[in-house]
N, C-alpha and C positions, 0 to 999 in steps of 0.2 A: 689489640687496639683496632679499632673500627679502621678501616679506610677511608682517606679522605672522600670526598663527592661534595660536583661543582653546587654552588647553593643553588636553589628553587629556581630557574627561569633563565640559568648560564648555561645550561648545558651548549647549549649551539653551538656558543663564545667558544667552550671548553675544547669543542669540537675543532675549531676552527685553530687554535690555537694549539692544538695537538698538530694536525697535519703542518701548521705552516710552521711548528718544531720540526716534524720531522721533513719538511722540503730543505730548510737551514743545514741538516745533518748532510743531507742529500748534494746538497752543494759545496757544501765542506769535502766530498771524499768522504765521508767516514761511514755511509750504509752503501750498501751494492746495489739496492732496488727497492722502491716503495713496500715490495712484499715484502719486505724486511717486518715493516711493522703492520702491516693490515691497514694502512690510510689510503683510503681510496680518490679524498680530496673533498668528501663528504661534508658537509657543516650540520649534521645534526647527530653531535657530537661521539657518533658510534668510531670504537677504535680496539685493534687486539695489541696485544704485549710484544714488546717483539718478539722476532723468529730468523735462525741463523738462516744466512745466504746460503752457506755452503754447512754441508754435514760436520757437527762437532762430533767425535768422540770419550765418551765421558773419561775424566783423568782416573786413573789409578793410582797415581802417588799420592804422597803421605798431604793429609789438611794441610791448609793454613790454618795460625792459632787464629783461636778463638778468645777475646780479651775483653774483660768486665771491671778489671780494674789493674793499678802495673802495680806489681809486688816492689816495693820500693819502702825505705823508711827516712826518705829525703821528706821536706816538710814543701811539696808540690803536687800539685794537682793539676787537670786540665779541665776547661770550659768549650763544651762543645754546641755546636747549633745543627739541626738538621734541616732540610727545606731553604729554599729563597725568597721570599718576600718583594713585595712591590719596591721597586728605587725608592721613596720617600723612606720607608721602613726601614728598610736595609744602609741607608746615611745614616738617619736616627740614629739605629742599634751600632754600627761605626762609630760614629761621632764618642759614643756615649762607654763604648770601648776606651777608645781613645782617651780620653778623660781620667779613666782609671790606671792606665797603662799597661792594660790587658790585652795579651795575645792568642787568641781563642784559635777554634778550630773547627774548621766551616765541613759539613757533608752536604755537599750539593746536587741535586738530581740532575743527571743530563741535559736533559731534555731543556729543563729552565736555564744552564749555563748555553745551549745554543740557542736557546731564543731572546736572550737578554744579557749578552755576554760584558756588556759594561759592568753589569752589577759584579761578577766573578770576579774580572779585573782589576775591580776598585777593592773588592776584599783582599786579593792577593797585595795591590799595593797597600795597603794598609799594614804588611806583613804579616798577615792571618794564613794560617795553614788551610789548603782546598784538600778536600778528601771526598770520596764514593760515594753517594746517596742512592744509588741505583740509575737509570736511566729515568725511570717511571714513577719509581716507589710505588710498586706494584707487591702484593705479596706473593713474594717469593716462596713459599710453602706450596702454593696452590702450579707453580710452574714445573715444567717437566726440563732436566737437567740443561737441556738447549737455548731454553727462555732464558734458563738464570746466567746463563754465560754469559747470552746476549746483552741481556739488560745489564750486567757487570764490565761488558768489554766496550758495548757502545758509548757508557756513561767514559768509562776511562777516555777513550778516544775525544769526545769533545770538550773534556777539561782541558785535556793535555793540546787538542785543536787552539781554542779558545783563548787558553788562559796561560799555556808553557807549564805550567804544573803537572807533575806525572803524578798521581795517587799512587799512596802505600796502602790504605786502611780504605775496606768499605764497611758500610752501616747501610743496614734495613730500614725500612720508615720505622715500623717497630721495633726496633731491635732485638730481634730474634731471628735466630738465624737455624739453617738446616744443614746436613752432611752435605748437601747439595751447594749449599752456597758455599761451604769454606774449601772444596774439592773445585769448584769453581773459581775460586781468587786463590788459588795456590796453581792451578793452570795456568792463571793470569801472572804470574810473579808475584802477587800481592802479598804485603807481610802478617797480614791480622783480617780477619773478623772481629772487628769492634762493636762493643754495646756499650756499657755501662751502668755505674752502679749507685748514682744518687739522681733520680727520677724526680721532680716535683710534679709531676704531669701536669706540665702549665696549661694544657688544653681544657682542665677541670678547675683550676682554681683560678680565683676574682679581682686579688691586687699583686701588685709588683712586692709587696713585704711579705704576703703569705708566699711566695714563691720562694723572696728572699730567703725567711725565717726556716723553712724545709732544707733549702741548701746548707744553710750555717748549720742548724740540727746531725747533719751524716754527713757534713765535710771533713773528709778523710786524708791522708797522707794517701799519694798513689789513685785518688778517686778520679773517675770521669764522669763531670756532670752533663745532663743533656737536658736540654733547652731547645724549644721549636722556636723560628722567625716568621713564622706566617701561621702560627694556632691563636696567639693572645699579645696583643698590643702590649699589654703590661711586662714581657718579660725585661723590655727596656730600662722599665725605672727599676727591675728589680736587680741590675748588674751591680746601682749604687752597693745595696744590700750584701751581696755576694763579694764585693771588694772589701769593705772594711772586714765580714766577718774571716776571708783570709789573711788580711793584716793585724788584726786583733789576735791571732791565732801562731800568726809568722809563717804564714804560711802562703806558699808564689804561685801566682795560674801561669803555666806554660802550654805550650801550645802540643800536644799529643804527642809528635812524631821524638820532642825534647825529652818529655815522662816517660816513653817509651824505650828512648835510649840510656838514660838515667836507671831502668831497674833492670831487675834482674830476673833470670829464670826460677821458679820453683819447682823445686826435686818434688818426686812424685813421693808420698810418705814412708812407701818399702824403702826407699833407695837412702833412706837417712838415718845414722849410726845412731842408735838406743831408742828405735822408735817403739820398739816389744820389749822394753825393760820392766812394763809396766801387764801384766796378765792378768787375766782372769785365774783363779786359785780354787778351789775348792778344799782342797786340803789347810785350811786357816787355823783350825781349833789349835792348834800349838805352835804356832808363827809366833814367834820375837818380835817385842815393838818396843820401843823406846821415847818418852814424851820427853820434848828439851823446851827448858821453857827460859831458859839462861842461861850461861858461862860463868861456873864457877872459878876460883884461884888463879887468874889472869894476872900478868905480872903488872901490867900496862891499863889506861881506862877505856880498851874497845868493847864500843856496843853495836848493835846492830840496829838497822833502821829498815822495817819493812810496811807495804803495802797491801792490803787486798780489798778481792772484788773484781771490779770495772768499771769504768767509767766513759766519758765521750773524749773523742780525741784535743778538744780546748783545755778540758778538765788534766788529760792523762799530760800531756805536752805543755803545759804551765809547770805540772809539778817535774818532769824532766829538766825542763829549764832550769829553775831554780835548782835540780841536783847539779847540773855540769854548772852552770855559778857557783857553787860554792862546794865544788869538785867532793860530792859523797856518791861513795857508790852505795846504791840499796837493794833491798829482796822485793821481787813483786811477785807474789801469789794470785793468779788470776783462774779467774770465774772463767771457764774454756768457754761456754756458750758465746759472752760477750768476745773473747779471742776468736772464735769463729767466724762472726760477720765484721772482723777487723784484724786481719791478722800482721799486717804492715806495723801497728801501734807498737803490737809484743816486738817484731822485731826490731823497733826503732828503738824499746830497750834495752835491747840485747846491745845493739849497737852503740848504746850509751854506755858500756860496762857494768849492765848492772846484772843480776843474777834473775831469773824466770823459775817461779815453780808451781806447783800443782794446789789448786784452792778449790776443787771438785769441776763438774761439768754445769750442771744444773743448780747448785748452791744449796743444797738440801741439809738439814738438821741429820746428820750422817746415825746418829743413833735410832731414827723413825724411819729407817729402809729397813729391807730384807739383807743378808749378808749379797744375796746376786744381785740385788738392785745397788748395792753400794759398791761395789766392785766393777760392773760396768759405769758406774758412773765415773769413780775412777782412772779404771784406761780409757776411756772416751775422752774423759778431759788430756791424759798424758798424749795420746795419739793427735788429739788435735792442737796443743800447744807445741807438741814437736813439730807439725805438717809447717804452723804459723813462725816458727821460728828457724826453722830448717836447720836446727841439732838439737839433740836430747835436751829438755830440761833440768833445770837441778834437782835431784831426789828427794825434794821436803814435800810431806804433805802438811797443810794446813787444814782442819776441819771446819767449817763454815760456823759462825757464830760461837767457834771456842767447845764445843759440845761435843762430848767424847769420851768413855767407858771402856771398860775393859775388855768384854768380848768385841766390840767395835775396833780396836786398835789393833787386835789379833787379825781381823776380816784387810782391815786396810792395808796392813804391813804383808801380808801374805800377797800381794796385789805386787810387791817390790818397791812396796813404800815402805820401811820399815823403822825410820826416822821421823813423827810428829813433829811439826816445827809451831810450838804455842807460842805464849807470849808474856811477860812481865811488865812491860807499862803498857797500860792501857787509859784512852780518857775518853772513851764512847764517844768518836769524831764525828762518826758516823749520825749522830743524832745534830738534827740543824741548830735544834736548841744551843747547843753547848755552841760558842763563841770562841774565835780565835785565842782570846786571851785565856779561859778557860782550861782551852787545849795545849798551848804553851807551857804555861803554869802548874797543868798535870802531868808535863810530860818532866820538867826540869822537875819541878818536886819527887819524882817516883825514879828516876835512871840512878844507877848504880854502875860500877863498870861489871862487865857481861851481859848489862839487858838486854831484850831485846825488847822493842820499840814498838806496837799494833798503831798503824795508822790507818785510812782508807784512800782508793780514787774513786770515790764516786762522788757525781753529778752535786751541785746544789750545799755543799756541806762547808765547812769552814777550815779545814784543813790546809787547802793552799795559801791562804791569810798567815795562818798561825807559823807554818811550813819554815820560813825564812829566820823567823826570828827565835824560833826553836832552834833551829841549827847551828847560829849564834853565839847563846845560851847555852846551849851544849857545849861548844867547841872553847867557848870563855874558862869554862869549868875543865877545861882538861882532856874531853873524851873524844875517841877519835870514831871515824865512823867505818864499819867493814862490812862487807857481805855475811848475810846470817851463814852459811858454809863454812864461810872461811873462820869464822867468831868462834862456830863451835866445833869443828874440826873434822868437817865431814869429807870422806875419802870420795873422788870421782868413781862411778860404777858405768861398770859397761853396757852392751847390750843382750848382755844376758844370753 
């Protein structure tokens, strides 16, 4: 991201308003000497970054994390702001908080919380969380280890001057960060280098809806959004937007430091029991496979109710909803790609009781690889749906679109999938065409006891419609609902 620069014909101002920040600092106690920063008291607007008073020595202990979103399958998020804005601005965007009853979470640059410290004030009273924006929001890449202290330890000092707020968390004007800067706020005490991971770069786009509409699109469980106060007017009206699409969703903005304490650590992928259960094989041609496509001679009417693919988290967390209402536990076969850039989702099913398994990496017609392109796609998916869930998967593979042969089953199963998990009702959900009622109707007409059920979660389709009164239907009739494992009587495997 470019650096900011004062517009055409401010510089002077820009000038002026640097030095008489840092005389403020100066006065405060909180710098030891002009040379601190290179202000000479100049008004045409020349200035250098800071520079430590006294000799830092660079840390040698272990970072501070590094945070892009909190591993969490709580249904919470945080709304963050970078920058401070003019007083008029900064009421507005207050005000308009307020309104919604949203408690966001401000990064504020130094330098501006000492030269206008009412505005800080009135965030903190507002009960908004104040956090590190740097001193300068200088980039921090281009500085040698001493700057970046500075510019990290001066900014802390006049929040905590200013406002009584100590900072946990600092953020880069860009958000991106160097070994330098989290070996830097881990000297500081600091808990996190924070970024984040749903961007609409309001500085590029035109209305407060298209801003909105970005956020609703990749708002996640566990997300931190980031929003500037002084790039685009519009991000104001765009909070409406960003409220409803988390109450439509059930989903609460808390304020950073809440998210943060709410999740949890994630084990590094080695460190997770059955994460190599899933190999690369070469020796396949006489591997044992088994395709289950039912539950035969069952005494009782249990069937099984599964998912696959991926979907967005409105889509996946509507159809969770309705499982804990009407208490069914299900199988979700998921597409690892999409479990990758959302790994919170899978384990917010786990956490539902429901069972996680293997529906490939990339979603390929498994018969149109090579046996090593399907194999790596395989453990790629296993390895990244364990990382996402933080235990072994259940051992079913699913083949994407049903499609699956004989020497392919051998390739798969030799991988330590050796259990196909197919399916018996089927009503092509996945097709927009086919209507709620459709898909009901296909589903209660075709169940049997032992079936097992092929639904989807993907985006746009009618599934969740149909979803409720399907399960109704079912349960009218007798049948009860179980995990595909437990339906067909599949033994837990280790990690091999």
């Amino acid at each position: 991201m470019n650096e900011w620069k004062p517009p055409h014909g401010e510089a002077a101002r820009f000038g002026k308003r640097f030095a008489a920040g840092a005389a403020l600092l100066l006065a405060a106690g909180l710098l030891a000497g002009c040379g601190l920063f290179g202000v000479g008291g100049d008004a045409d607007g020349g200035s250098e970054p800071a520079k430590p008073a006294a000799e830092i020595v660079r840390y040698d202990g272990p970072m501070s994390r590094a945070v892009d979103f909190v591993y969490t399958a709580r249904k919470e998020l945080s709304l963050t702001f970078n920058g401070m804005a003019d007083p008029a601005t900064m009421d507005r965007l207050l005000d308009e908080l307020n309104k919604y009853g949203i408690r966001a979470t401000f990064f504020l640059p130094g330098m501006r919380v000492a030269e206008e410290p009412d505005i800080a004030k009135a965030i903190a009273a507002r009960g908004h969380e104040i956090e590190n924006n740097t001193l300068n929001r200088l980039d921090m890449s281009k500085l040698p280890y001493e700057q970046v202290y500075s510019e990290i330890k001066l900014s802390n000092d006049a929040i905590r001057k200013r406002t009584g707020a100590v900072p946990r968390y600092v953020r880069t004007k860009s958000g991106d960060y160097t070994d330098d800067v989290r070996l830097a706020a881990a000297q500081l005490g600091m808990e996190a280098v924070v970024s984040y991971n749903i961007n609409p770069k309001d500085r590029e786009m035109q209305g407060a809806a298209e801003i909105g509409k970005y956020v609703e699109r990749f708002m996640t469980r566990g997300g931190i959004i980031n929003l500037d106060t002084d790039a685009n007017p519009e991000v104001i009206g765009a909070i409406a937007y960003i409220a409803r699409a988390a109450d439509d969703i059930g989903y609460k903005l808390v304020p950073l430091r809440d998210l943060m304490k709410n999740g949890g650590e994630r084990k590094p992928l080695e460190r997770i029991p059955g994460w190599d259960a899933a190999k690369i094989n070469p020796d396949y041609k006489r591997a044992q496979y088994k395709l289950v496509y039912r539950k035969d001679g069952l005494k009782d009417k249990q069937i099984a109710l599964t998912f696959d693919d991926w979907g967005s988290d409105k889509t996946i967390t509507k159809i969770l909803d309705i499982l804990a209402a009407e208490d069914v536990k299900a199988t979700f076969f998921l597409r690892a790609k999409g479990t990758e850039s959302n790994p919170n989702l899978a384990r917010a099913m786990i956490e539902g009781g429901h069972d996680v398994a293997n529906h490939s990496y990339s979603h390929p017609v498994v018969t149109t690889l090579s046996p090593e392109a399907l194999q790596a796609d395989i453990v790629k998916a296993h390895r990244v749906i364990t990382e996402a869930i933080q235990q072994q998967p259940t051992m079913l593979f699913r083949p994407p679109t049903g499609v699956i042969d004989d020497a392919t089953g051998k390739v798969v199963a030799a991988t330590g999938y050796p259990v196909i998990a197919m399916y018996e009702v089927t009503t092509l959900d996945w097709d927009a065409k086919n209507s709620a009622a459709d898909i009901v109707q296909g589903i209660v007409k075709q169940t049997t006891g032992g079936s097992v059920i092929l639904l989807h979660m993907l985006d746009d389709i009618h599934t969740i419609e149909a979803l409720p009164t399907a399960i109704e239907q079912l349960k009218k009739k007798g049948f009860t609902f179980v995990k595909m494992a437990d339906l067909i009587g599949l033994q837990p495997q280790g990690s091999g």
